[in-house]
TORPA-4810 file (N, C-alpha, C, O; in nm, 3 decimals):
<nodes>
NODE_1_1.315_-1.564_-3.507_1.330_-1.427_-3.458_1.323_-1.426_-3.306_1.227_-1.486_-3.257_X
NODE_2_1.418_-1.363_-3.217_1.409_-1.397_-3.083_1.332_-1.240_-3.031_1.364_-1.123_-3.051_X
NODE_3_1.216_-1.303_-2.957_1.145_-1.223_-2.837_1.192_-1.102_-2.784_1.269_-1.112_-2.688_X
NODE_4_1.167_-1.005_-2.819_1.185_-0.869_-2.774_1.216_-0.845_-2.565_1.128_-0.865_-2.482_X
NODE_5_1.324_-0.813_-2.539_1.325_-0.808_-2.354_1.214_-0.680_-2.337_1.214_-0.579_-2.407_X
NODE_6_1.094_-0.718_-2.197_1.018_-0.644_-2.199_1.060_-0.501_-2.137_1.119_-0.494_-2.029_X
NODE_7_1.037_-0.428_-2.185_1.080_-0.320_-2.150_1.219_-0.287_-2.069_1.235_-0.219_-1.968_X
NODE_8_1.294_-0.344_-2.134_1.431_-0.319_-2.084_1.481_-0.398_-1.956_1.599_-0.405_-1.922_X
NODE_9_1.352_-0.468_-1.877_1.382_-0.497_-1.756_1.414_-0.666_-1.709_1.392_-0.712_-1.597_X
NODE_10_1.467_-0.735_-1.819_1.556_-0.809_-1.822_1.509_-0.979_-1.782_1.556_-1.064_-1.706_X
NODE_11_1.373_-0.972_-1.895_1.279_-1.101_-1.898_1.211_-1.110_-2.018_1.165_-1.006_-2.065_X
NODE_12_1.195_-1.216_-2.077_1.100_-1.169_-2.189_0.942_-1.125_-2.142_0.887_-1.114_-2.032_X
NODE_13_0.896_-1.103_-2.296_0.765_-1.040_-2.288_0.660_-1.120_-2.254_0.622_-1.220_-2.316_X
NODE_14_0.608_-1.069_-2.143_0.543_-1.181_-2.056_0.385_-1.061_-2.045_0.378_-0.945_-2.005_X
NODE_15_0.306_-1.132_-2.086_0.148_-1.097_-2.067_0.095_-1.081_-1.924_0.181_-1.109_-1.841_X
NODE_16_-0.018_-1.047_-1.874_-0.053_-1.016_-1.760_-0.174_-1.101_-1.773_-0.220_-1.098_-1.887_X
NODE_17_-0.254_-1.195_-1.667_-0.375_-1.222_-1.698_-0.466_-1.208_-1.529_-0.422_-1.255_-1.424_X
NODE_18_-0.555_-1.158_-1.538_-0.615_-1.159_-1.435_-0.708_-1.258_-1.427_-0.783_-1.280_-1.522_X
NODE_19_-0.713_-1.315_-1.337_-0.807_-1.425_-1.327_-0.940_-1.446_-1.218_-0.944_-1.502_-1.108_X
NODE_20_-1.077_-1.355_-1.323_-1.172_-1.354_-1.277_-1.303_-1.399_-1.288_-1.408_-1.347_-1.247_X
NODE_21_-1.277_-1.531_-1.365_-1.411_-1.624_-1.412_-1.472_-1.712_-1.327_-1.551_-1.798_-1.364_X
NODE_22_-1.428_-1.688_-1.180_-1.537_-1.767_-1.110_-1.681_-1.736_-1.047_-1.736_-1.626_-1.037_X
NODE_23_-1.729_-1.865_-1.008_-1.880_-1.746_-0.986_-1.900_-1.720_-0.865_-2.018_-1.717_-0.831_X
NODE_24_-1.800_-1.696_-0.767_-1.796_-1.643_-0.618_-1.892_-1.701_-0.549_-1.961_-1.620_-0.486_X
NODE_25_-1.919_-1.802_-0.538_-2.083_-1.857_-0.453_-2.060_-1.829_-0.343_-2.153_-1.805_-0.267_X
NODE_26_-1.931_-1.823_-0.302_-1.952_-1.794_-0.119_-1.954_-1.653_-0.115_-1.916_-1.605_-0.008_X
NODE_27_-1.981_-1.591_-0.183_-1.955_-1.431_-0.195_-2.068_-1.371_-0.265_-2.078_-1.267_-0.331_X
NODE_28_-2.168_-1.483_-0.226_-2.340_-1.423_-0.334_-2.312_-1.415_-0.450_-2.413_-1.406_-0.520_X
NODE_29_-2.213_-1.414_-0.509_-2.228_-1.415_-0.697_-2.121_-1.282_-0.683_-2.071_-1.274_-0.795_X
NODE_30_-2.080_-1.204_-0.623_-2.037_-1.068_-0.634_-1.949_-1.069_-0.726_-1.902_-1.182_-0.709_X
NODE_31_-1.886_-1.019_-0.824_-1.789_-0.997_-0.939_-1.666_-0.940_-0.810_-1.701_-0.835_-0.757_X
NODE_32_-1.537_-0.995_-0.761_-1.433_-1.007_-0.691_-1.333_-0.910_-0.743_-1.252_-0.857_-0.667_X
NODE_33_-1.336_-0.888_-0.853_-1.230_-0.787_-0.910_-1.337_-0.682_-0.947_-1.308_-0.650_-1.062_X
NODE_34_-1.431_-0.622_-0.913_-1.475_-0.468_-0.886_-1.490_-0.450_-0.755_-1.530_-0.339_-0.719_X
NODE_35_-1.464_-0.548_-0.659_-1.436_-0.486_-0.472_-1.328_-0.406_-0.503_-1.256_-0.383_-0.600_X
NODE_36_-1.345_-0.351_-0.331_-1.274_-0.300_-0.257_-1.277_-0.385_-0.174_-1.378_-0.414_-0.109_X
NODE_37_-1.116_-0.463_-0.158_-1.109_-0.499_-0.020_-1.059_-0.387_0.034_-1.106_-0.357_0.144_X
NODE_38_-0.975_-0.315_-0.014_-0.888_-0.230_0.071_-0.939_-0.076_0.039_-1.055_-0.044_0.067_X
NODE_39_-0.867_-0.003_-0.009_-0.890_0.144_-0.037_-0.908_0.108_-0.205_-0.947_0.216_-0.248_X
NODE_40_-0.904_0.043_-0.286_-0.932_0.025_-0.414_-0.980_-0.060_-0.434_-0.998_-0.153_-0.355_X
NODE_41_-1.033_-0.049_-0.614_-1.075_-0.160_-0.676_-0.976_-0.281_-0.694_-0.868_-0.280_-0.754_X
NODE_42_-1.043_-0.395_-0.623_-0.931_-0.497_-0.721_-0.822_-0.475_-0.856_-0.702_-0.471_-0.880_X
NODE_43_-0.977_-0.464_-0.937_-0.886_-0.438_-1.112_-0.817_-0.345_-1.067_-0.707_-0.398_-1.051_X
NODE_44_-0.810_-0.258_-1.041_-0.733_-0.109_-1.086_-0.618_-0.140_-0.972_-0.511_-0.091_-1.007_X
NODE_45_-0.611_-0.203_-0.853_-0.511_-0.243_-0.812_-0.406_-0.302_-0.874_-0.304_-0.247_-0.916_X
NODE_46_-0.444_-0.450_-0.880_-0.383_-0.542_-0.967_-0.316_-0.433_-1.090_-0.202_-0.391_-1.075_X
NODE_47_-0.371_-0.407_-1.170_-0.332_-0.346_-1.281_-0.224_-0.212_-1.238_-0.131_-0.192_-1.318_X
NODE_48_-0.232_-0.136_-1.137_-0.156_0.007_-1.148_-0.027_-0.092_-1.084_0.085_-0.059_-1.125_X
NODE_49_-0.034_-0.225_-0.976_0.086_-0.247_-0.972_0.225_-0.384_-1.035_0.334_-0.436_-1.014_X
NODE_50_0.090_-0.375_-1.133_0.181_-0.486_-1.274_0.170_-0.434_-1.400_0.194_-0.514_-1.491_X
NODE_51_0.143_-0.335_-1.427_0.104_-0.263_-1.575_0.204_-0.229_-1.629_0.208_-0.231_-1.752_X
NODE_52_0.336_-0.178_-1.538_0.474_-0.143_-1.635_0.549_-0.262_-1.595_0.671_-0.256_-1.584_X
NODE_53_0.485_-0.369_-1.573_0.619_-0.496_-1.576_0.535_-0.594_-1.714_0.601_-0.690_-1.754_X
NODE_54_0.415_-0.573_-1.771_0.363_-0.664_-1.876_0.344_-0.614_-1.968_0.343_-0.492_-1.946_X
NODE_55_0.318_-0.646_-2.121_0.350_-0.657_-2.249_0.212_-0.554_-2.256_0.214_-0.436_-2.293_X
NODE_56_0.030_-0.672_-2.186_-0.038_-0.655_-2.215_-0.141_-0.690_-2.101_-0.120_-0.801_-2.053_X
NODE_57_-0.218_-0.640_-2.062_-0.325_-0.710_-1.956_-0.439_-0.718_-1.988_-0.514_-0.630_-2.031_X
NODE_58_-0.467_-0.867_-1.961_-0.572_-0.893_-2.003_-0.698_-0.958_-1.846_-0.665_-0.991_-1.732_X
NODE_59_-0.809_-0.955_-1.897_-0.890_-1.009_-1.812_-0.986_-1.143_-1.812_-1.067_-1.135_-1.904_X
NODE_60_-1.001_-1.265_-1.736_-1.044_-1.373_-1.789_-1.151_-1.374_-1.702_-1.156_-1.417_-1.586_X
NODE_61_-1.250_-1.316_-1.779_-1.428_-1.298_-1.729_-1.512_-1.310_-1.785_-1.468_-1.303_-1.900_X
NODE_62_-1.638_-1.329_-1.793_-1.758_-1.405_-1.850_-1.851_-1.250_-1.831_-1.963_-1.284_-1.869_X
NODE_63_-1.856_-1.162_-1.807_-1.884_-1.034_-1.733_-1.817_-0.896_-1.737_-1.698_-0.865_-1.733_X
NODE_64_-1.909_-0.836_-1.745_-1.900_-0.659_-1.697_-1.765_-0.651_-1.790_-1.663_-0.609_-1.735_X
NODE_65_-1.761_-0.674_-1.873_-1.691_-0.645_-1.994_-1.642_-0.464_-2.020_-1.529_-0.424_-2.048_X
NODE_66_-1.760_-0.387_-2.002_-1.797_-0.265_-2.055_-1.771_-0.182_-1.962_-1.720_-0.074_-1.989_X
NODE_67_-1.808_-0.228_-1.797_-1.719_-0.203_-1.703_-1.540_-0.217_-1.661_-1.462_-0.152_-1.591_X
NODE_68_-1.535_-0.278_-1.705_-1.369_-0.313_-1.730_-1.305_-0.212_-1.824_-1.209_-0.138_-1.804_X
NODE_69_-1.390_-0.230_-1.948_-1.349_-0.092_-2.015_-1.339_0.051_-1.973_-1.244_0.127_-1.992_X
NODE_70_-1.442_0.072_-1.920_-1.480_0.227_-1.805_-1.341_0.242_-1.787_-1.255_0.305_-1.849_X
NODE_71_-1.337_0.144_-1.654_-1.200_0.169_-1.546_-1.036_0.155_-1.609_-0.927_0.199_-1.571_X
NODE_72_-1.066_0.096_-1.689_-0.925_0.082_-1.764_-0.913_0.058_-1.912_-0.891_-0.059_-1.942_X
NODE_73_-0.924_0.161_-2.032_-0.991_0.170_-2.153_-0.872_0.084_-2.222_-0.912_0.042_-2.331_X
NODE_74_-0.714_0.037_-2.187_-0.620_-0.052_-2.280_-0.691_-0.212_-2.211_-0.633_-0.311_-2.258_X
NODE_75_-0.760_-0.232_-2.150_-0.789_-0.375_-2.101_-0.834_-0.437_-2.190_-0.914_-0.378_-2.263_X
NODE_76_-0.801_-0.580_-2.219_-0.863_-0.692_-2.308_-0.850_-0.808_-2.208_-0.778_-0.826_-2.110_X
NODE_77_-0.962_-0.891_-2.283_-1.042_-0.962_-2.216_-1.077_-1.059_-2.251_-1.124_-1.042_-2.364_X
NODE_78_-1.084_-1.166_-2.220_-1.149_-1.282_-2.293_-1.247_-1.387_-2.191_-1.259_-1.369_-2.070_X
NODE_79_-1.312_-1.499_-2.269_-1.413_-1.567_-2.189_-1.320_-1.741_-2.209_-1.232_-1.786_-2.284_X
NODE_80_-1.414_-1.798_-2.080_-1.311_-1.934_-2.120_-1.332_-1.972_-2.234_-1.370_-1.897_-2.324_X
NODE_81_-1.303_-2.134_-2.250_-1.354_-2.180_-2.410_-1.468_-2.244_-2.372_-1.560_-2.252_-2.453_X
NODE_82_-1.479_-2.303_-2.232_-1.591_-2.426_-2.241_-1.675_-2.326_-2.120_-1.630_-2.270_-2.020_X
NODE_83_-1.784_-2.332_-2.164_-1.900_-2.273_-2.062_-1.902_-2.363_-1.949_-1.859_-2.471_-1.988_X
NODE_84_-1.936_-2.367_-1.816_-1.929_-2.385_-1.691_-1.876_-2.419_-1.588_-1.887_-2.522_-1.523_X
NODE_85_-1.789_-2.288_-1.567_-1.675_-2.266_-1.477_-1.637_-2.314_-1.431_-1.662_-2.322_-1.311_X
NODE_86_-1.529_-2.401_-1.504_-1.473_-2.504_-1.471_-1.324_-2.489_-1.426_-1.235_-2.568_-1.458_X
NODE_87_-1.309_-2.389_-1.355_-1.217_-2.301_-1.230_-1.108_-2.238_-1.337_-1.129_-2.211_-1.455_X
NODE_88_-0.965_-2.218_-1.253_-0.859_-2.144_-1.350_-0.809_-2.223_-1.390_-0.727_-2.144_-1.437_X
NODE_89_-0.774_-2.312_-1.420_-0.704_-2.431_-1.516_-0.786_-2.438_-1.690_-0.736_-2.460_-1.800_X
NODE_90_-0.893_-2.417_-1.659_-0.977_-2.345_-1.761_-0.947_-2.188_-1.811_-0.948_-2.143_-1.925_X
NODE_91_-0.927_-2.142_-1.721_-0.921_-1.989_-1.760_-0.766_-1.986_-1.851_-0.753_-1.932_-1.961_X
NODE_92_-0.631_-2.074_-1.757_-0.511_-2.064_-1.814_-0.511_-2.109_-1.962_-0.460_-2.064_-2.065_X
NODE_93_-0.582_-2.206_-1.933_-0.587_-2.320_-2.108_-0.595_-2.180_-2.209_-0.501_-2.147_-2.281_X
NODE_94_-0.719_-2.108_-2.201_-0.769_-2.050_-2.256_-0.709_-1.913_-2.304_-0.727_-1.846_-2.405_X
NODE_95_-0.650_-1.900_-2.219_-0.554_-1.773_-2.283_-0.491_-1.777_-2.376_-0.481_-1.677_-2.448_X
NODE_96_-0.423_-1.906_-2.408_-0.360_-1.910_-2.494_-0.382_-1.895_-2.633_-0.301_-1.914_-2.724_X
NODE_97_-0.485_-1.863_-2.638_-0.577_-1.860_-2.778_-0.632_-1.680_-2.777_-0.730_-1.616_-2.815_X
NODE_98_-0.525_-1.659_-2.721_-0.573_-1.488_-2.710_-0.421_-1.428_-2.698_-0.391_-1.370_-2.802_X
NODE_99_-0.328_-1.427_-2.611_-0.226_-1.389_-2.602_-0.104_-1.461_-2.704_-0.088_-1.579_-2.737_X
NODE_100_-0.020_-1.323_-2.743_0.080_-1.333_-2.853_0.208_-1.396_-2.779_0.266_-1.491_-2.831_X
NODE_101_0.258_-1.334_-2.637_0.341_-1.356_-2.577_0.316_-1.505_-2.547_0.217_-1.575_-2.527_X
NODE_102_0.459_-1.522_-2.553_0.505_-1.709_-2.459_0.510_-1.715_-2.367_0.522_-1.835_-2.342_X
NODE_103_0.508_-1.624_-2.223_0.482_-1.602_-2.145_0.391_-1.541_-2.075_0.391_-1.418_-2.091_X
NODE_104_0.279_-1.600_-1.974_0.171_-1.529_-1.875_0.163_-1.535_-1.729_0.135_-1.637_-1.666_X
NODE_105_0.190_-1.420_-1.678_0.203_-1.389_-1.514_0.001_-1.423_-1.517_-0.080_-1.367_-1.591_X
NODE_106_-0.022_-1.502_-1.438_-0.167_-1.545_-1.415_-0.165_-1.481_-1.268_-0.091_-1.522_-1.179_X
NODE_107_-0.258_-1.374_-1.253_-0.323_-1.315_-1.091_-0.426_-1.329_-1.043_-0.512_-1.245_-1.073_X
NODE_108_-0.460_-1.429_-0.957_-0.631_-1.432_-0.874_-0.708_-1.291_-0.885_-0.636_-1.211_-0.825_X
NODE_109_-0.780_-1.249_-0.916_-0.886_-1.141_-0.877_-0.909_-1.125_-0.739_-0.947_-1.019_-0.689_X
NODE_110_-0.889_-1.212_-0.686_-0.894_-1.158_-0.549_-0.793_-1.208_-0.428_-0.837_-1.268_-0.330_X
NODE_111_-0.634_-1.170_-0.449_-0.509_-1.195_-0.410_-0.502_-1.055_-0.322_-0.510_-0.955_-0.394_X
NODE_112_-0.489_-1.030_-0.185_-0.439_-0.929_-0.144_-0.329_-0.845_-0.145_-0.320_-0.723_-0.131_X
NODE_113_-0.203_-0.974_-0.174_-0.099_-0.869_-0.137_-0.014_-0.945_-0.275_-0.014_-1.067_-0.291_X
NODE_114_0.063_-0.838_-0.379_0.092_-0.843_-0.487_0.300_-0.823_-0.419_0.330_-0.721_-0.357_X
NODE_115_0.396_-0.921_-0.444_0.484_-0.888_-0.399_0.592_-0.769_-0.450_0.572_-0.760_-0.571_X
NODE_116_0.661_-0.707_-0.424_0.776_-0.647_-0.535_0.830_-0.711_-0.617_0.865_-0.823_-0.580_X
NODE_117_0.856_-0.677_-0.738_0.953_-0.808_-0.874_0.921_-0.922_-0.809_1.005_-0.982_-0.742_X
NODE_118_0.777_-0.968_-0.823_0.712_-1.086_-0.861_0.761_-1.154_-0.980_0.800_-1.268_-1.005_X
NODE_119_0.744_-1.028_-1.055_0.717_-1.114_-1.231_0.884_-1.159_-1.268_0.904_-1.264_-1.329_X
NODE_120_0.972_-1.091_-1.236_1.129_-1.093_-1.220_1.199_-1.211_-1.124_1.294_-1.285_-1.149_X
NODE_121_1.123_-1.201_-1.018_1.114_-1.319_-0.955_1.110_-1.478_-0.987_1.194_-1.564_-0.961_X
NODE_122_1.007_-1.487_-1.040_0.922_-1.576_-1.094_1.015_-1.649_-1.229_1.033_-1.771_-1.224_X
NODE_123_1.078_-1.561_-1.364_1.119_-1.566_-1.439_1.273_-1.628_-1.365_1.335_-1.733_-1.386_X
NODE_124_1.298_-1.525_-1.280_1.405_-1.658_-1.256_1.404_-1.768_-1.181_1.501_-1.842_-1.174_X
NODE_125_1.264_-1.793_-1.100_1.285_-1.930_-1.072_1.243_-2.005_-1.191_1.298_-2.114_-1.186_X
NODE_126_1.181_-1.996_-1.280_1.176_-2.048_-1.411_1.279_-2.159_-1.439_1.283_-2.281_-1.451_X
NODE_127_1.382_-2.022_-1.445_1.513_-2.073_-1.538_1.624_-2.179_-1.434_1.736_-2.220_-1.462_X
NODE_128_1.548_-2.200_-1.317_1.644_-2.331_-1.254_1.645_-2.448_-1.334_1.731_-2.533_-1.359_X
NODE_129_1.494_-2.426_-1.376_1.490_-2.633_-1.440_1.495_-2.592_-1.622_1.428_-2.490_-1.638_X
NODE_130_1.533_-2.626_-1.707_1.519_-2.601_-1.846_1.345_-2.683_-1.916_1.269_-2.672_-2.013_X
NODE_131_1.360_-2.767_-1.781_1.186_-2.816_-1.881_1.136_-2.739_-1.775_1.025_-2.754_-1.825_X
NODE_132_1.107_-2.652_-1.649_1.009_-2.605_-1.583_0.903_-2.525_-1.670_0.958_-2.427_-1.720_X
NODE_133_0.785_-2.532_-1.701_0.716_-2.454_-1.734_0.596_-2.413_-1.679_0.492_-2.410_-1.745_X
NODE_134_0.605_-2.376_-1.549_0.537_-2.295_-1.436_0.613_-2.294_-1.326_0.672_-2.384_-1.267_X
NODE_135_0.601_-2.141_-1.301_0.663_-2.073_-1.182_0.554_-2.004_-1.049_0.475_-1.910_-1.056_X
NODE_136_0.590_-2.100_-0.923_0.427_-2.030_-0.884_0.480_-1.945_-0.765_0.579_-1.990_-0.708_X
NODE_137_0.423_-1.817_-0.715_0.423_-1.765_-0.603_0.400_-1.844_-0.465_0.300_-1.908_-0.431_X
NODE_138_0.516_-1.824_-0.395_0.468_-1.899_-0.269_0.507_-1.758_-0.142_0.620_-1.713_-0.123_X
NODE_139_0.420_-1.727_-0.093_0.382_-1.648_0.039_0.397_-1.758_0.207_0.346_-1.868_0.227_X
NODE_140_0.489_-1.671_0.304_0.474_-1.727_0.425_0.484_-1.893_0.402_0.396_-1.948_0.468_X
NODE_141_0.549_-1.968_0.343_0.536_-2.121_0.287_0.409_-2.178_0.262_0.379_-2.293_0.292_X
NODE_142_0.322_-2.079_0.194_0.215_-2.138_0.142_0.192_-2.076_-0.017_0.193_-1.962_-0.064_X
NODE_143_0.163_-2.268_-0.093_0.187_-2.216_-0.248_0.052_-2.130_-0.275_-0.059_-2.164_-0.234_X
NODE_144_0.077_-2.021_-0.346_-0.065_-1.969_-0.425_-0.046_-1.978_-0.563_0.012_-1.902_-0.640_X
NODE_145_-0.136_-2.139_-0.591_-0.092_-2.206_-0.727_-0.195_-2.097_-0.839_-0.145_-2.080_-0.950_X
NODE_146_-0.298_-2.043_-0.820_-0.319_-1.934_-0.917_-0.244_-1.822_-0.943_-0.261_-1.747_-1.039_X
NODE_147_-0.172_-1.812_-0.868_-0.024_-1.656_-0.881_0.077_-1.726_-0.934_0.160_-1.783_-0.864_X
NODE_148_0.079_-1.728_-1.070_0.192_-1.812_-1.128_0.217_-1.772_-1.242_0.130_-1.713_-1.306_X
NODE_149_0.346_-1.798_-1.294_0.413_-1.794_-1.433_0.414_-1.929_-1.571_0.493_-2.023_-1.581_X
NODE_150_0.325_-1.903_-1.641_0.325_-2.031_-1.744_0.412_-1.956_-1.827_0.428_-1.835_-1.837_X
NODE_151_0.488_-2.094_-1.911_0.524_-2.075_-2.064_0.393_-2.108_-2.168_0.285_-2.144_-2.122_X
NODE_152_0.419_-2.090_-2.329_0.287_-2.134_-2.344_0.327_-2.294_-2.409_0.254_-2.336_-2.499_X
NODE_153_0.438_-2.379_-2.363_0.428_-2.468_-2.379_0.359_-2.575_-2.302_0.360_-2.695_-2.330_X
NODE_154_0.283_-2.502_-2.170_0.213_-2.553_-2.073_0.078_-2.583_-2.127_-0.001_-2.640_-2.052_X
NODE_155_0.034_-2.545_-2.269_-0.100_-2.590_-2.279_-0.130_-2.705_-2.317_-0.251_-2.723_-2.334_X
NODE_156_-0.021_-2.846_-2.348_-0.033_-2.968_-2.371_-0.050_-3.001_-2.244_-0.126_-3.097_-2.235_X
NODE_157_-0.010_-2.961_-2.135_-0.051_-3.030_-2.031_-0.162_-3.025_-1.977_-0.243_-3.114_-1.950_X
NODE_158_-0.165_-2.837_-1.947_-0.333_-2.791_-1.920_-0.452_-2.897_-2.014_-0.548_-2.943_-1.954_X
NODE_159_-0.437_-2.918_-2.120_-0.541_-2.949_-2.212_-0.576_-3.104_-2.125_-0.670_-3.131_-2.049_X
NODE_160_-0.440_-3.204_-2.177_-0.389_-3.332_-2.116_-0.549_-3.350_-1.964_-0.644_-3.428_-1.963_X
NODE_161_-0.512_-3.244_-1.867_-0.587_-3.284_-1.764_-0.731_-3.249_-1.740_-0.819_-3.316_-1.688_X
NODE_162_-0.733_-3.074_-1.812_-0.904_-3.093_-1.883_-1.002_-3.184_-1.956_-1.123_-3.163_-1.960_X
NODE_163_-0.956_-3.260_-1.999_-0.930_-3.332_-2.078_-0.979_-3.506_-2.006_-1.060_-3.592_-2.043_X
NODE_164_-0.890_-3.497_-1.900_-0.930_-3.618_-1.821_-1.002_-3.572_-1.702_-1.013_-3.635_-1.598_X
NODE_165_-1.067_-3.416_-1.736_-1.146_-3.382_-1.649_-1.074_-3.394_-1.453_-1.111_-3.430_-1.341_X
NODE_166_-0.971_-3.345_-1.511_-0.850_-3.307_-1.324_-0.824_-3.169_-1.383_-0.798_-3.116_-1.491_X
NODE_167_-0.850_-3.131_-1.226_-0.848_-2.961_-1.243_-0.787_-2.927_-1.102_-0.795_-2.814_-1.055_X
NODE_168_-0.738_-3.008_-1.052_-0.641_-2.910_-1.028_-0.554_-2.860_-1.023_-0.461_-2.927_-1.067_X
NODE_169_-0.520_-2.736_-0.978_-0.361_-2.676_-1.058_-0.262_-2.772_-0.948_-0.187_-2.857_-0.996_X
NODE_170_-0.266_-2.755_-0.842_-0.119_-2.841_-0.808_-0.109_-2.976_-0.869_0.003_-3.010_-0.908_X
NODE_171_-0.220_-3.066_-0.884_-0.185_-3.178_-0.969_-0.118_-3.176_-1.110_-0.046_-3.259_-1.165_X
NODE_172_-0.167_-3.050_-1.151_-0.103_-3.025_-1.282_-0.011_-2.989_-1.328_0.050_-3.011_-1.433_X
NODE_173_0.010_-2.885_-1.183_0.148_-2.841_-1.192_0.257_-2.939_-1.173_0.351_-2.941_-1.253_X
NODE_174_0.253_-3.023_-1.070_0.326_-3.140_-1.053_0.405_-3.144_-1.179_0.518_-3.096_-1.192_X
NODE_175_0.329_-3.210_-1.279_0.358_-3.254_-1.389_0.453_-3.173_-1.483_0.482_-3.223_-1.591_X
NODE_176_0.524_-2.995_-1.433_0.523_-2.917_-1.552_0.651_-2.886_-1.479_0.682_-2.768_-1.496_X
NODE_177_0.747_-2.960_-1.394_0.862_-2.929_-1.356_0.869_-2.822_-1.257_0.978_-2.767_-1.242_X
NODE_178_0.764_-2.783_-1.182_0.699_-2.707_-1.109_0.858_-2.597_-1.047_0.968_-2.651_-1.046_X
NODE_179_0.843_-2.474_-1.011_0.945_-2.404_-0.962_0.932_-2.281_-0.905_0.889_-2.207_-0.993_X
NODE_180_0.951_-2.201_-0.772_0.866_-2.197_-0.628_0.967_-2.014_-0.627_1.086_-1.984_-0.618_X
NODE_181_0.867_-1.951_-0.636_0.937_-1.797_-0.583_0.879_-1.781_-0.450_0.758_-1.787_-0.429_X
NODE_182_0.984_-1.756_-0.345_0.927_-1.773_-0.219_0.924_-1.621_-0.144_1.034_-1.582_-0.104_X
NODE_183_0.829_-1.549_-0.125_0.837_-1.453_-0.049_0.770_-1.410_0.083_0.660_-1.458_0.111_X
NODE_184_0.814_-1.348_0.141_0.752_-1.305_0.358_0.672_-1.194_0.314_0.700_-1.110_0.228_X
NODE_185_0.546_-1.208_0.402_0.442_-1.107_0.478_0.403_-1.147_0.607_0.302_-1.217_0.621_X
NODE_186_0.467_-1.112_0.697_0.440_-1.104_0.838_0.293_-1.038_0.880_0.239_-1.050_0.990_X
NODE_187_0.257_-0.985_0.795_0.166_-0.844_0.845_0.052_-0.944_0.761_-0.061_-0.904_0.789_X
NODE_188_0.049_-1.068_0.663_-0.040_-1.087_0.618_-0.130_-1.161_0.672_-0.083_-1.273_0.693_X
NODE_189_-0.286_-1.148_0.719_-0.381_-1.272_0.684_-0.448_-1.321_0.668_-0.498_-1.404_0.744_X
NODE_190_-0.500_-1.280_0.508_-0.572_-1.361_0.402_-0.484_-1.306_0.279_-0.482_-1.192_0.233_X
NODE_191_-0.411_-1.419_0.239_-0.364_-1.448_0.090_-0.438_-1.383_-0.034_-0.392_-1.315_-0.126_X
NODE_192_-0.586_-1.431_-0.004_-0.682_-1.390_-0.114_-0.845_-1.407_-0.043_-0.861_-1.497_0.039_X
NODE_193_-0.914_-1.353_-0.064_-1.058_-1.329_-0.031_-1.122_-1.425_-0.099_-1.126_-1.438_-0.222_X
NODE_194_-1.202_-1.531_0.032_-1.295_-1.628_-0.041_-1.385_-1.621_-0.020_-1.464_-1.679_-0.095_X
NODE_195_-1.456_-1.520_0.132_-1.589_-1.516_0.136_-1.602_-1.458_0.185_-1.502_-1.415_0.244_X
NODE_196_-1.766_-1.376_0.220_-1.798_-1.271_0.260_-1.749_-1.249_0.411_-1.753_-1.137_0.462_X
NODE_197_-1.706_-1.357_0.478_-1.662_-1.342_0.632_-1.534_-1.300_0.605_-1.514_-1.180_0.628_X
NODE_198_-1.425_-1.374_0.556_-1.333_-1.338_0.503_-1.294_-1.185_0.512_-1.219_-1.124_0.589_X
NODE_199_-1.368_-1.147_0.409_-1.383_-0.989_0.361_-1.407_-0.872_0.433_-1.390_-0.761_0.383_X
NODE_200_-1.460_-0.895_0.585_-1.519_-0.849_0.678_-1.423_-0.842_0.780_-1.432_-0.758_0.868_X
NODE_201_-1.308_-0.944_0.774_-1.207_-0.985_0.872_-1.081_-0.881_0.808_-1.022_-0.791_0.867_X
NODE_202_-1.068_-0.922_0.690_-0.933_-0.813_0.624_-0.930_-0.694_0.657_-0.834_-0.634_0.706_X
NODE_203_-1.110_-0.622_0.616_-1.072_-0.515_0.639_-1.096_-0.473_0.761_-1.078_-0.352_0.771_X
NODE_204_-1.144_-0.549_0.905_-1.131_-0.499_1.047_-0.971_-0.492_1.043_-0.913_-0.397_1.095_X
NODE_205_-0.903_-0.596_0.980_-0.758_-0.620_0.993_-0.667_-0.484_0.967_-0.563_-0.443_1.017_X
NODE_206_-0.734_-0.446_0.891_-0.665_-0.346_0.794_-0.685_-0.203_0.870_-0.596_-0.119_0.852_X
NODE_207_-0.799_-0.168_0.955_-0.808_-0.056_1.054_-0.769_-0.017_1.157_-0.788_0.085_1.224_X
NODE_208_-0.713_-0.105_1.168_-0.664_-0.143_1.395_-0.522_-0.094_1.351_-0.431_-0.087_1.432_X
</nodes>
């Protein structure tokens, strides 16, 4: 039976996953997707501007579960498989054991700037290579290997390097026929928020 096009807009049905299971140490422990870097919450960011391009959004957190619900009552959620946060290569593995779709747009929790037809984007750099099975966002020529597009035939590999205990995503990606949506922000700089200085800098950035 072939895959339903998601909502008319000319890709299959591709899941949403937010990716918020780390434990922020440079950020005191703070949960990264209930900031405000900017005028909103992370979640409710992320979500109001990918919610009519995905099937389903989900959240990959160990936490504030009930809070997540509050702010956005269709959210689902899941925890990794192996207890101690053993970064997003863990979190990706793990989806797959939760999401229906063959496809997952994976988003940092704490990514500042979300592009236009990302997810459209992405799907067609996909389709350059026939074995590619990850498509990653690249900003200003720098890859952001957590802003990416898996198939879910990517979890033999994900597993493959958990497995031999290698975590990281560009090594892994290497391996998955890797394939590059490239987009400009002049105005950008921080990609994504890693620490409390960081966080302090965006938003002086963001007032001037």
């Amino acid at each position: 039976m072939m895959k339903k096009i998601t909502k008319s807009i000319g890709y299959p049905e591709t899941d949403l996953v937010i990716l918020a299971g780390g434990q922020a140490r440079r950020m005191n422990g703070m949960n990264k997707v209930l900031q405000k870097f900017d005028n909103e919450i992370q979640l409710i960011k992320i979500h109001q501007q990918l919610k009519s391009r995905a099937e389903n959004v989900w959240i990959n957190s160990h936490r504030d579960h009930s809070i997540y619900k509050r702010l956005i009552p269709s959210i689902r959620f899941y925890q990794d498989d192996e207890a101690g946060f053993l970064g997003p290569l863990m979190g990706m593995k793990s989806a797959w054991s939760h999401v229906e779709s063959d496809y997952v747009l994976f988003v940092p929790c704490d990514v500042t700037y979300i592009p236009k037809k990302v997810l459209s984007r992405l799907h067609q750099a996909m389709q350059r290579d026939p074995l590619c099975e990850v498509a990653v966002v690249e900003i200003n020529g720098k890859a952001l290997y957590p802003f990416c597009l898996l198939k879910r035939s990517s979890l033999t590999m994900l597993q493959v390097h958990l497995d031999q205990k290698q975590r990281s995503l560009k090594g892994c990606f290497a391996e998955m026929h890797m394939q590059v949506a490239r987009f400009q922000n002049h105005a950008l700089f921080f990609h994504s928020i890693n620490s409390l200085d960081e966080l302090q800098q965006h938003r002086q950035l963001n007032f001037l």
